[in-house]
C-alpha positions in Angstrom: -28.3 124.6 15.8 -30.9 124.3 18.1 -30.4 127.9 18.5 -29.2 129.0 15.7 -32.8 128.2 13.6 -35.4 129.2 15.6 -33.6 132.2 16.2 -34.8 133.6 13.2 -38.4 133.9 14.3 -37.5 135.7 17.5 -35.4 137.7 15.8 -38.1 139.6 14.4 -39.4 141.0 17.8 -36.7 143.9 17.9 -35.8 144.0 14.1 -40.0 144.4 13.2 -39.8 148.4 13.6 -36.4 149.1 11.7 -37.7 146.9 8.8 -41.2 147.9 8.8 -39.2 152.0 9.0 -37.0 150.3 6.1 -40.2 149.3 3.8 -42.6 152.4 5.1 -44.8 149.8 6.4 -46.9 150.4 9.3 -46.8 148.9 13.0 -49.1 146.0 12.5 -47.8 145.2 8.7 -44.3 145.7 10.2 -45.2 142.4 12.8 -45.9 140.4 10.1 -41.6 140.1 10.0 -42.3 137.3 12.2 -45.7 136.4 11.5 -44.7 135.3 8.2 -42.0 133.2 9.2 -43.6 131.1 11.5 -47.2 130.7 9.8 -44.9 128.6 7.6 -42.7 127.7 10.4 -45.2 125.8 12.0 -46.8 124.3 8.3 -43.5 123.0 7.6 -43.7 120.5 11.0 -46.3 118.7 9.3 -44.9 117.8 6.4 -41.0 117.1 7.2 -41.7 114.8 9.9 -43.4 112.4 7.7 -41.1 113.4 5.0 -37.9 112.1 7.6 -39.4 109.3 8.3 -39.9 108.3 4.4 -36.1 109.2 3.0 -34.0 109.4 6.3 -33.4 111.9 8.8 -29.8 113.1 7.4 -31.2 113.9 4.0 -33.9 115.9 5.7 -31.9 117.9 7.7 -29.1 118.4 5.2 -30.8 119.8 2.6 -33.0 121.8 5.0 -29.9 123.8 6.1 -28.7 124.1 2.9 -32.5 125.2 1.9 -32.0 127.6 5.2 -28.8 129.2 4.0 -29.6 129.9 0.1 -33.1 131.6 1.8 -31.5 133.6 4.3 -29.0 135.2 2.8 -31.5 136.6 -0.2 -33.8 137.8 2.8 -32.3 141.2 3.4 -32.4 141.9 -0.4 -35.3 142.0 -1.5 -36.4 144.7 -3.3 -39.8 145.6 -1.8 -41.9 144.5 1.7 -43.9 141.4 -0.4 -40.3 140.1 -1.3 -39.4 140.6 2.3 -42.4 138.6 3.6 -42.6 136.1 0.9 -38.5 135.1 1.4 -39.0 134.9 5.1 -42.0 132.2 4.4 -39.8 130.4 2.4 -37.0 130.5 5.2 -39.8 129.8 7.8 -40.6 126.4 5.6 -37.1 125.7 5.5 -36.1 125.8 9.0 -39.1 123.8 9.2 -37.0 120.7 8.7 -35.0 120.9 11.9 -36.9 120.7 14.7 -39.0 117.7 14.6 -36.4 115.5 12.7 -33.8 116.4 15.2 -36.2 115.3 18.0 -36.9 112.0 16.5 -33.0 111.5 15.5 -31.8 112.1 19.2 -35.0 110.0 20.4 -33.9 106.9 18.2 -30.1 107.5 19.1 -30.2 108.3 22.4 -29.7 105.6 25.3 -32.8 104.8 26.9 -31.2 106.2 30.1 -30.3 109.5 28.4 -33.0 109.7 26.4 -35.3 112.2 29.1 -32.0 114.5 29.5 -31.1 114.7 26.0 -34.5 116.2 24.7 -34.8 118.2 27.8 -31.4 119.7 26.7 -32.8 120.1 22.9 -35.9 121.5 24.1 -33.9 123.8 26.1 -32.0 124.4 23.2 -34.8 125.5 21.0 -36.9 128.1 24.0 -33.1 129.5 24.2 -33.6 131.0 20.6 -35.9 133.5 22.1 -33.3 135.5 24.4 -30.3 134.9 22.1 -32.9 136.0 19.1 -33.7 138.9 20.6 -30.2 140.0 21.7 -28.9 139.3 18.2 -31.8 141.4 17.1 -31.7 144.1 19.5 -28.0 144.9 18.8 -28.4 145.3 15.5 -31.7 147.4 15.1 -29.5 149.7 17.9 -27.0 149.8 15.5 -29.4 150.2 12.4 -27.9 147.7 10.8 -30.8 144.6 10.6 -29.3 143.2 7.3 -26.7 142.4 9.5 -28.8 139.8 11.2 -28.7 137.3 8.5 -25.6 137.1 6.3 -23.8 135.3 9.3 -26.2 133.3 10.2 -26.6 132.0 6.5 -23.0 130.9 6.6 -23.7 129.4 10.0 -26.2 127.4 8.3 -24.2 126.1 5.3 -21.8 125.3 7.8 -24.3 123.3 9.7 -25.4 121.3 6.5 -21.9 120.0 6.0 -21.6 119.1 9.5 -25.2 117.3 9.3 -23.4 115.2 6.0 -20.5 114.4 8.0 -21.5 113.5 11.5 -24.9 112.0 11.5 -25.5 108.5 10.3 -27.6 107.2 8.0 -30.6 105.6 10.0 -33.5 103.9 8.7 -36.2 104.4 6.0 -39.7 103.5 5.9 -40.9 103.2 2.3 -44.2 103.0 3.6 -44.3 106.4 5.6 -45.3 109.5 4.0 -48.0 112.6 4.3 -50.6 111.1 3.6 -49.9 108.5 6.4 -49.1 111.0 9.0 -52.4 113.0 7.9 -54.3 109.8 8.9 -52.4 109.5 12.2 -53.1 113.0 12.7 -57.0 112.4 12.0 -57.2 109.9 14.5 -55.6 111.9 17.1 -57.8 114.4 17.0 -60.4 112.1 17.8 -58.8 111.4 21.2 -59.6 113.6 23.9 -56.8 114.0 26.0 -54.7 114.4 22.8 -56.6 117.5 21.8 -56.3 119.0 25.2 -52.7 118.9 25.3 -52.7 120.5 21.6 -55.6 123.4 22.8 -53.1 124.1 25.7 -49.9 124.1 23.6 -50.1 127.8 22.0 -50.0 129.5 25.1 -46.6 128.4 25.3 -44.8 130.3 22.7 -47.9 132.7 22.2 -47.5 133.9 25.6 -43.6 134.4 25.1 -43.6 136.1 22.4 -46.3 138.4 23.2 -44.6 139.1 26.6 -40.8 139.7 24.8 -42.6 141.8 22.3 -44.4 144.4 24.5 -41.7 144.0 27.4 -38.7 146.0 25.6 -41.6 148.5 24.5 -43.0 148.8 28.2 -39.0 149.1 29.7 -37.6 151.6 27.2 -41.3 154.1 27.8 -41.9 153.5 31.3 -38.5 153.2 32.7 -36.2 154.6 30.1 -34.3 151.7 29.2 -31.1 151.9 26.4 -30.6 149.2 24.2 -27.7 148.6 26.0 -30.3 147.8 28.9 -32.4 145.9 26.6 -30.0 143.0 25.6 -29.0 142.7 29.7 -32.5 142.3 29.9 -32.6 139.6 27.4 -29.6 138.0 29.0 -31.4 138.0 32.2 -34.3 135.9 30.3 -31.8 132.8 29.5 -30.9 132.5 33.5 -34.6 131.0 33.4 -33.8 128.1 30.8 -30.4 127.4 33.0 -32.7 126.6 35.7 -35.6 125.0 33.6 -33.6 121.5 32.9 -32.4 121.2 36.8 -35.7 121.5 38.2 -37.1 118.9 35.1 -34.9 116.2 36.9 -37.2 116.6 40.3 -40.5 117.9 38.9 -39.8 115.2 36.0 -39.6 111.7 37.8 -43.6 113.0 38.9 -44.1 112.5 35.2 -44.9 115.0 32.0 -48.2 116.0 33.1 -47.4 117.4 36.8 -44.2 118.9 34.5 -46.2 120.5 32.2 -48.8 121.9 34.8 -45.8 122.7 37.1 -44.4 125.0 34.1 -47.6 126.6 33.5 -48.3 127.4 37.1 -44.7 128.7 37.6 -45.0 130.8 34.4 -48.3 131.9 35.3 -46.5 133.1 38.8 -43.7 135.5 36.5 -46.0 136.6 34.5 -48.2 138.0 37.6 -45.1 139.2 39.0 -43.9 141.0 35.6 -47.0 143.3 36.0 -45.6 145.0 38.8 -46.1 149.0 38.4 -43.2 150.1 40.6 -39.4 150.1 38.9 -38.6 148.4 36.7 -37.1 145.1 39.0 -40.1 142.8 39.4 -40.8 143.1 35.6 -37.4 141.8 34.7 -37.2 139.0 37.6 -41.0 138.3 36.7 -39.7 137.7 33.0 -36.8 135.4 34.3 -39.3 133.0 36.5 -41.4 132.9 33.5 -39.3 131.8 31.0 -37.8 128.9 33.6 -42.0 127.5 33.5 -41.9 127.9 29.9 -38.8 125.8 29.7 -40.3 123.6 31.8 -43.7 123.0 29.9 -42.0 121.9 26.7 -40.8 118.4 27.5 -43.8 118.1 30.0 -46.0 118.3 26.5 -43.4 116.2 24.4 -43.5 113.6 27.3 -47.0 113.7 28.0 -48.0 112.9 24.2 -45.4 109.9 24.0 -48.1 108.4 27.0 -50.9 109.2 25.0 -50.3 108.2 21.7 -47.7 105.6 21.9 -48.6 104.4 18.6 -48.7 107.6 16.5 -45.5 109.5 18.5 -44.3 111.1 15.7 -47.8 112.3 14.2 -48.4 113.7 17.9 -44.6 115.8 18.7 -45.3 117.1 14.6 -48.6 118.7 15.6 -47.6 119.8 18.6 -44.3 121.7 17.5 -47.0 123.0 14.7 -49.3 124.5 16.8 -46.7 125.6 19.5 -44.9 127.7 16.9 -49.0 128.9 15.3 -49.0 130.7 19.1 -45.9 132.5 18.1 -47.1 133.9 14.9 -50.6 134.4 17.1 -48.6 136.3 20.2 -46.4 138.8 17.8 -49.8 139.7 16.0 -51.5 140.1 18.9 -48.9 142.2 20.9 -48.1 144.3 17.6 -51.5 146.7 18.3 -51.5 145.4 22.6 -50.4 147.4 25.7 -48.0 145.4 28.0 -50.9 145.0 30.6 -53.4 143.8 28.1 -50.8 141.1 26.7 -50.3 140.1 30.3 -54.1 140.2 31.3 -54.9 137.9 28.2 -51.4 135.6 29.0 -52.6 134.8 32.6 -55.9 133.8 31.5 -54.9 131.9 28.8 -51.5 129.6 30.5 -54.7 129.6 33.4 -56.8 127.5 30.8 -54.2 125.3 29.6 -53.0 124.3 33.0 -56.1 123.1 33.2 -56.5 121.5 30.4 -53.5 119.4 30.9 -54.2 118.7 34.3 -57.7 117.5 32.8 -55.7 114.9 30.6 -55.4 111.7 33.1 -59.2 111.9 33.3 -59.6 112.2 30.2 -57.4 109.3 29.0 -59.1 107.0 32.2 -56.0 107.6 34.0 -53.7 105.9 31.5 -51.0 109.5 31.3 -50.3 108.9 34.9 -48.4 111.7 35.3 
């Protein structure tokens, strides 16, 4: 499931011009297929966090899925674009509820000695949305069939939500824990310096990949004459980078999260240069595939880093975080939506630049407490 939900947001990179044709809605309405989803996407961190911690993780995530299902399966029958855009809110909100309560259920269930491998592989699990969201995608807008997108994955979901009833345990509940507690927690971090430079660095992440996925297709099928046959290779290509990311965690990891993190950046920093190659059509797609391996890598870097930080508010921190990663997504599919490939890449390199140094920036910050 790790997959499964977030692929929804990415899914909305190939499927925005069908739908957008579909509704007679122009290019830049047409991105707001995404948009919409993870504007709420990312709202929805902060509130079922808390929310999990307050009445359990299983409820959470049960009645999430079965939120998920009931949504996505209405999506591709609404009657007009504002239907469209309003049900994908609502399945935004609703997928909300995965993410960060899976992250704190393997984190409290998870041996101590497994813990680092176990979120790297969820982590893992969650960048590998984008590719298999935009395969999934890009096979059925080359079909013209985008409805087609969701009906299965709505009984994917339902089937999820009985699995989550059956297989999870209960866990604990803190009566005490609620919103209004994590909206405190949240306050204070934002008073802590290094905190807020790990969250100013974190929408590069997902901003830059979907900004890069979103003009890449466009720039491969124009420049070079790609099929969409070529397209999904190319998007199969992409995962080869998250097979790689959680190997090279286990070396660049035992360094610690914050040469991780800055490791990840740099390295996606490097594909991205190397995807703004003029000549063929090669270096673009092996640029793409080092990129998304940093990406992968920056993720647990950032979760890891923030457990140093704010040992006392952990779950307050990895909600915000996951918010604003996923507010870069909905800021990189805007952005790409009226962008040429070499102004999305121009404004990518300068931006995963600045947040490399911002979380390099974070042991001084902290007095050299995030030693990594």
């Amino acid at each position: 499931m790790a997959v499964a939900i977030p692929a929804q947001l990415y899914l909305a990179i190939p499927l925005a011009a069908p739908v957008g044709a579909h509704y007679g809605t122009s290019a830049g309405s047409a991105a707001w297929t995404g948009s919409a989803f993870s504007l709420a996407y990312a709202l929805g961190f902060l509130l079922f966090g808390p929310l999990s911690d307050r009445y359990g993780r299983r409820p959470v995530l049960v009645a999430g899925a079965l939120a998920l299902a009931a949504v996505t399966a209405l999506v591709p029958l609404s009657p007009s674009y504002g239907w469209f855009l309003a049900l994908r809110a609502l399945q935004g909100l609703a997928a909300a509820t995965f993410a960060p309560v899976a992250l704190a259920y393997v984190a409290e269930h998870a041996p101590a000695t497994r813990r680092p491998l176990a979120l790297s592989l969820l982590t893992t699990g969650l960048l590998g949305a984008g590719p298999a969201g935009q395969a999934l995608g890009q096979a059925v807008a080359g079909a013209h069939a985008w409805r087609a997108a969701f009906w299965p994955a709505a009984v994917l979901y339902l089937a999820a939500a009985l699995l989550f009833r059956r297989l999870l345990g209960v866990g604990s509940t803190d009566a005490s824990a609620g919103v209004g507690t994590a909206l405190r927690s949240m306050g204070r971090l934002l008073r802590t310096p290094a905190v807020v430079a790990v969250f100013c660095a974190a929408p590069t992440v997902f901003g830059s990949f979907v900004a890069l996925y979103a003009v890449l297709g466009r720039h491969l099928a124009a420049e070079h004459g790609y099929s969409s046959t070529g397209l999904l290779g190319v998007q199969a290509l992409g995962a080869l980078g998250l097979v790689v990311a959680p190997l090279v965690s286990r070396y660049a990891g035992a360094r610690g999260p914050r040469f991780l993190a800055v490791t990840g950046f740099l390295t996606a920093l490097g594909g991205l240069l190397l995807a703004q190659a003029t000549a063929g059509s090669a270096l673009p797609i092996a640029g793409s595939v080092v990129f998304v391996a940093g990406i992968g890598l920056v993720v647990p870097g950032l979760v890891g880093l923030l457990h140093q930080l704010a040992p006392h508010a952990r779950g307050a921190a990895v909600s915000v975080n996951t918010a604003v990663l996923f507010l870069g997504a909905s800021l990189g599919q805007t952005f790409a939506a009226s962008a040429s490939y070499h102004e999305v890449g121009t404004v990518a390199a300068v931006a995963l630049t600045a947040a490399a140094g911002a979380v390099a920036a974070t042991g001084r910050l902290a007095g050299g407490r995030a030693g990594a």
